[in-house]
C-alpha positions, 0 to 999 in steps of 0.5 A: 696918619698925617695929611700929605704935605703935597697931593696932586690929583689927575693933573694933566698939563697940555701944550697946544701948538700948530702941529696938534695937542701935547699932553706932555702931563696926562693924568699924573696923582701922588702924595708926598708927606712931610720929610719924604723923598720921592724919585720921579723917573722915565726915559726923555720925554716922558713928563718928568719935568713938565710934571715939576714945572706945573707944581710951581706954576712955571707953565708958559704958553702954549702949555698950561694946566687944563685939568686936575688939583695941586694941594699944598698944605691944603691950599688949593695952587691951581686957582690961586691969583697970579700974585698969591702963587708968586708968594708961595714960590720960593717960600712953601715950594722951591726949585732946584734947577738942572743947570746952575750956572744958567739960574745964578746971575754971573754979574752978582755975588753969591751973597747978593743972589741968597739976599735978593732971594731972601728980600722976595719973601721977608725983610731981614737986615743985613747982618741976619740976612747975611747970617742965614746965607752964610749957615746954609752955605755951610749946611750944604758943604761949602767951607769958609761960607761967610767968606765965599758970599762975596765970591761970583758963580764963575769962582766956583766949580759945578758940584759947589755951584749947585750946593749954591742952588741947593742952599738958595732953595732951601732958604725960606725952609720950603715944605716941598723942593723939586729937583729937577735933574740936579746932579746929572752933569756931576762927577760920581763922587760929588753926585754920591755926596750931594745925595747924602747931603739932600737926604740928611736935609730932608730928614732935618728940616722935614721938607718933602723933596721930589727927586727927578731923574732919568737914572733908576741907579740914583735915584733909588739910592735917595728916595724912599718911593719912586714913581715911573712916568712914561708917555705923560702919565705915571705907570707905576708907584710904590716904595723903591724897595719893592719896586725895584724887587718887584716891578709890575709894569713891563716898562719898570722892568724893562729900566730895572733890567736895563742898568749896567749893573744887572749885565753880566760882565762882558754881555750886552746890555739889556734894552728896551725895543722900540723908541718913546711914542710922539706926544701928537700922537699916542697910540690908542689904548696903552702907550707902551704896547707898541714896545711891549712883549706882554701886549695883547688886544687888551691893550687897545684900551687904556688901563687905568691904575691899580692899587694894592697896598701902597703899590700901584701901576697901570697895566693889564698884564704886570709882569708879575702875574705873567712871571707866576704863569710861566713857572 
């Protein structure tokens, strides 16, 4: 089996502010291979992001990475100079932001913002430069690319503007690209096609892809994996197939059962009881305890995870195994 392209190990990333510590990232690992997608999913505030931010050394103060590993292609990303890191952003690791209209420059063309992104990492002339912009525009979906360079980000709408950013991401051909959110204010129609596209890219250029999302529903449409954050630390993991037929972790089970898709017509939908725990202040022992129906006084201590097989969660009482006990 082939190295992982990306292997994160125990990362934890704390903001450290008047109020107290933040441990917005707590203790999060994973492995990602060459052309593998993998959906990292969870309620608002439960890492997600922050998560995607620390793998490209995006982390300002107050926050920063306190403990554990990031490994791209065996370089080691958390000790390297500030200089080094910056070259590698881009070209070996890109972003894909949330909102594109608030990442492209409104007072440049397309062509100029994709040449500008190109320049950072290597010297094309303008003709090849203009060349390798126009093809990815096209990869993307967008018609009639060399002429759509010399347009501005206002002449697009949303869902082209982001195959914009999508493009500009995958300029260098990056071995690893976090999405973070990228098709959430898009209507369903271009999110499905966007989605399409992004799994053919990945399969294509065998760039890893980290999809982030607060939606099971879409990302379980693209990844091939799926890993379920809450409270800063990833509770369970494993192919989406057998995740979502499957879940162990009560919280898992609480996101599957709670998509529209599993109500019955004209019931309520299913919730999860409780509200997401303050990162100042976490409960001892398991953080969803709290919201918990399975809790127990074992869950005054933290679980650690478990691993069977290419599954993993982190709970004393998966719902499995409480299934089993009540058939």
């Amino acid at each position: 089996m082939s190295a992982p392209v990306l292997s994160v190990r125990n990362l934890r990333t704390h903001f450290f502010t008047r109020a107290g510590v933040v441990k917005a990232v707590d203790g999060v690992s994973f492995d990602l291979s060459a052309g593998e997608i993998m959906g990292l999913v969870g309620e608002s505030g439960s890492g997600k992001t922050v998560t995607g931010f620390s793998l490209l050394g995006l982390i300002d103060e107050p926050g920063r990475i306190v403990e554990g590993s990031i490994k791209l292609n065996g370089v080691e990303l958390t000790s390297l100079p500030d200089a080094e890191l910056r070259a590698r952003r881009g070209k070996d690791i890109s972003m894909i932001f949330q909102d594109p209209i608030a990442t492209l420059n409104p007072m440049l063309t397309i062509g100029q913002q994709m040449k500008l992104a190109i320049d950072a990492h290597e010297r094309l002339g303008k003709r090849a430069a203009e060349a390798r912009a126009a093809e990815l525009l096209t990869q993307v979906g967008i018609p009639s690319a060399v002429a759509r360079l010399r347009s501005y980000p206002h002449e697009f709408s949303g869902g082209m503007r982001q195959r914009v950013a999508i493009a500009i991401a995958l300029l260098h051909r990056p071995a690893v690209i976090v999405a973070d959110e990228p098709t959430t204010a898009l209507d369903v129609s271009i999110q499905a096609q966007i989605l399409f596209q992004m799994r053919d890219l990945a399969n294509e250029t065998g760039t890893a892809l980290i999809w982030i999302s607060h939606d099971l529903a879409v990302v379980s449409s693209l990844a091939k994996k799926l890993a379920v954050m809450y409270a800063g630390r990833i509770v369970e993991q494993g192919p989406t197939a057998a995740l979502l037929r499957d879940p162990r972790h009560p919280y898992t089970a609480g996101l599957i059962a709670s998509l529209p898709a599993m109500a019955t017509p004209g019931t309520p939908l299913v919730q999860i009881p409780g509200t997401t725990p303050s990162l100042l202040s976490l409960p001892t022992g398991c953080p969803f305890a709290p919201r918990c129906e399975l809790a127990t006084s074992d869950c005054n201590t933290e679980p650690e995870i478990t691993f069977v097989g290419d599954r993993g969660w982190r709970c004393f009482h998966p719902v499995s195994h409480a299934r089993e006990l009540t058939t």
